[in-house]
N, C-alpha and C positions, 0 to 999 in steps of 0.2 A: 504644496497646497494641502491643506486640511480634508479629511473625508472622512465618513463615519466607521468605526472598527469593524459592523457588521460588512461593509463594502470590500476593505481592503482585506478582509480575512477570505472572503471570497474568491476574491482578487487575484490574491498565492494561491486561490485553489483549492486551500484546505476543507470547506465546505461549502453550502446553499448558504445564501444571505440568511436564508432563515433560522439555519441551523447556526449558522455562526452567530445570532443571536441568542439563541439558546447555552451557546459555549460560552458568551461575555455574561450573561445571567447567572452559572452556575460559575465563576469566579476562576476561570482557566485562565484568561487574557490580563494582562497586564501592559502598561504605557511604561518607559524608564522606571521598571522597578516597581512602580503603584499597580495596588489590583483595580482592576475596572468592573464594574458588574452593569452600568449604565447602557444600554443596548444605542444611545443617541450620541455618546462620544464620541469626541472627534480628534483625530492624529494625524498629524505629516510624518509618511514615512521617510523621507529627505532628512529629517531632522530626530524624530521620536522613534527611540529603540521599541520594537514591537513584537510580545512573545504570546505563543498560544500554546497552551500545556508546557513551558520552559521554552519551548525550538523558537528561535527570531526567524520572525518573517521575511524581512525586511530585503535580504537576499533574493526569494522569492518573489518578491515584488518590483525588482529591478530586475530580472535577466525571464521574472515568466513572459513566457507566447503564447496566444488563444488557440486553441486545440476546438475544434468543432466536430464532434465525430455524428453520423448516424447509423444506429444500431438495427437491426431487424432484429428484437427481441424471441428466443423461444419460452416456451411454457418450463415452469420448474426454474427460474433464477428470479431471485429479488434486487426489485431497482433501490437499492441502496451501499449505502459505502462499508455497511458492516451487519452482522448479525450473529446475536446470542445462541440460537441453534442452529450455526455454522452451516445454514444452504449456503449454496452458490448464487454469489453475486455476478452482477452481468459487466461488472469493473471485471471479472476475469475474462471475458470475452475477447478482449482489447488487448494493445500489447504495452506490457510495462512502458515502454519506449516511448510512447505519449505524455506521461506524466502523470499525473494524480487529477482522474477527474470524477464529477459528479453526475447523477441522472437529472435530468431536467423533469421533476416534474413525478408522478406517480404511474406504478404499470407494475399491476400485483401478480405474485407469484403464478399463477394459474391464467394470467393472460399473457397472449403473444403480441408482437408487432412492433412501429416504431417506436423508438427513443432515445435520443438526445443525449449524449453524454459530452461534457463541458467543464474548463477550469474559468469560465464566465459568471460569473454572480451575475452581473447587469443583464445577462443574455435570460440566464435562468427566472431572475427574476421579474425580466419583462413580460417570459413565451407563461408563466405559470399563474401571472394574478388577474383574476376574473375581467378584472377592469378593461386592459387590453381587448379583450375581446378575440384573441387566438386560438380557432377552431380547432375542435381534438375529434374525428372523424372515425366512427370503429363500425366493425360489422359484426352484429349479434346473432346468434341461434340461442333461441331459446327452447325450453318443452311446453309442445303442448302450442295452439292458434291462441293467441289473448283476441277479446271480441274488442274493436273499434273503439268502444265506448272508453276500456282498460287504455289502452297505448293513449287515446286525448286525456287522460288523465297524466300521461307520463309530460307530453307536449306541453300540457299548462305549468308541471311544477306539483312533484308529489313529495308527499310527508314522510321520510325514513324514519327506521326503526327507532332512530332516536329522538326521534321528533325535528330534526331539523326540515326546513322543505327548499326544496331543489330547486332551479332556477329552470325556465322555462326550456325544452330542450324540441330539437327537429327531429324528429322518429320517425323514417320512412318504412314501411312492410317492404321487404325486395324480394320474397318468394318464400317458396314452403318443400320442405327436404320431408317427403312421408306425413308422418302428424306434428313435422316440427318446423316453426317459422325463423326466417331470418328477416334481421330488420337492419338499416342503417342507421346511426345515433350519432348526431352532432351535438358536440357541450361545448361551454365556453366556463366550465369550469369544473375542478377536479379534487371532488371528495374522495375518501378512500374509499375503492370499493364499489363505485358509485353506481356506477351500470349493473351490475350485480343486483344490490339492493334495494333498487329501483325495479325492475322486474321481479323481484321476492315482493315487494309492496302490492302486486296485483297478482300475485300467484302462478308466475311464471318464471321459474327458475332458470339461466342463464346455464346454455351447453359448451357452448365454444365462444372467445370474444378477441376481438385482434383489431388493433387500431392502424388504420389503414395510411391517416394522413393528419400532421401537424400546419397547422395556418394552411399554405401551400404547398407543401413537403411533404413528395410520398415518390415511392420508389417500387414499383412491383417487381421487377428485374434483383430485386435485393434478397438471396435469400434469405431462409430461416437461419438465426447463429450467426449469418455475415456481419459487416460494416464497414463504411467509409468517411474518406474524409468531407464535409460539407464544400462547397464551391464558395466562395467570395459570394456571389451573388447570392445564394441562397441561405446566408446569414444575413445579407444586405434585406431580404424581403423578411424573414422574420421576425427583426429589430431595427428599423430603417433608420430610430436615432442611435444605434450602436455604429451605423455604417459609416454615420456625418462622421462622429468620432475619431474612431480608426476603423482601417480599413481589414476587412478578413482576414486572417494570415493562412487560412487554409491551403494556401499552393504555395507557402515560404519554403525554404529550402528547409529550416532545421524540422520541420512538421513533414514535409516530401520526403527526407529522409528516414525519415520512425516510421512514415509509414510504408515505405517500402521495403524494411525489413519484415513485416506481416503483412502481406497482403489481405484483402478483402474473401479469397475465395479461402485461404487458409484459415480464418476467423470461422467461415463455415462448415467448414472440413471441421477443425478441432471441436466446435460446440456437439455437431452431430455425434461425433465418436466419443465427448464423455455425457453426453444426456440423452441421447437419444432425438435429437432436434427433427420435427419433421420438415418433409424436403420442398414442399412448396403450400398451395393455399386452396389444395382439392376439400373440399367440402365434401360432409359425407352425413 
């Protein structure tokens, strides 16, 4: 059956539907031999040899398994699959033995908390486009009290630095640490940065930020640096048409077995011992 490159390059895993658009744009991808540059092409891998930078897919796409991991992100790793001035990425967090996956979604350097890591395009692409409507829950300290008037400004939809404006968001005040406030912040969509420069928009600079809970997905018990594998069900509630589909594979044996050679608590052990990971969610 036919599907679009950006899907099946996903697929194997290789990247985000959207990055893997990006890769058939910039002329990496090729069909039997033809370069593709058209992001809306479409291929049967059954039938159509399919290569991204040279390597066929195609292999990949026949014997991949859905890997569903979730991460308790620390401060000091970037959610990405690579980078130019070689920080650490949070794919090292994880053990080879999983596969080649990606982050669902955006969590910058200097924030903590959950995320997603996945060889799902469909998954990724469902939990990350506004449309859906898949709550991304985090808890702010900011400097400094913003007066009422400041934070309904944040609530209706404020104008960042670039001029773009922001979609309406839930800003709860949930207490005050000294002369500094913490607020919870519900988006249903995910600029870079966002939470950040959305409080620099009203002169409140952002001290600590950690996202606490995906759609329905959140995990206190997780420490910082840990991860595990997702449950069938709790793929099922994030992409409910992923679930009709196929079923989780998160408790198959060949995923049971990768991840019992790393466990969850040694995920946390090693992040803490090369970054310095802190050890739980004390506020200070």
């Amino acid at each position: 059956m036919e599907e679009r490159l950006q899907k099946l390059i996903a697929a194997a895993g290789l990247a985000s539907r959207r990055h893997a658009e990006e890769m058939i744009a910039a002329g990496e991808v090729t069909v039997n031999g033809k370069l593709v540059t058209e992001p809306g092409t479409k291929a049967d891998p059954s039938r159509d040899h399919i290569k991204v930078r040279g390597r066929l897919i195609n292999p990949l796409l026949e014997a991949r398994e859905k890997v569903y991991v979730l991460l308790n992100k620390p401060r000091g790793y970037l959610a990405s699959l690579s980078d130019p001035e070689e920080r650490p990425l949070v794919t090292e967090l994880v053990p080879a033995s999983l596969g080649r996956l990606h982050p669902v979604g955006r969590l910058d350097f200097n924030t903590e908390g959950l995320l997603i890591l996945t060889n799902d395009g469909d998954l990724t692409n469902y939990v990350t486009a506004a449309r859906n409507g898949v709550a991304k829950v985090y808890e702010v300290k900011v400097k400094g009290v913003p007066p009422e008037e400041a934070v309904e400004r944040l609530r209706r939809g404020i104008r960042l630095d670039d001029g773009t404006l922001t979609a309406p968001a839930q800003v709860t005040h949930a207490g005050e640490t000294g002369t500094n406030a913490w607020f919870q912040v519900i988006l249903h969509e995910g600029r870079n940065q966002q939470i950040r420069r959305m409080f620099d928009a009203i002169g409140h600079s952002v001290l600590k930020l950690r996202r606490t809970r995906i759609g329905d997905l959140q995990d206190e018990r997780l420490a910082v640096g840990a991860w595990r594998l997702l449950h069938p069900a709790e793929v099922a509630r994030l992409k409910p048409r992923a679930a009709k589909k196929r079923p989780a594979p998160a408790g198959t044996k060949a995923t049971t077995k990768a991840a019992a050679k790393t466990t969850s608590k040694t995920g946390a052990k090693g992040a803490a011992k090369s970054r310095g990971a802190g050890t739980g969610r004390r506020r200070s």
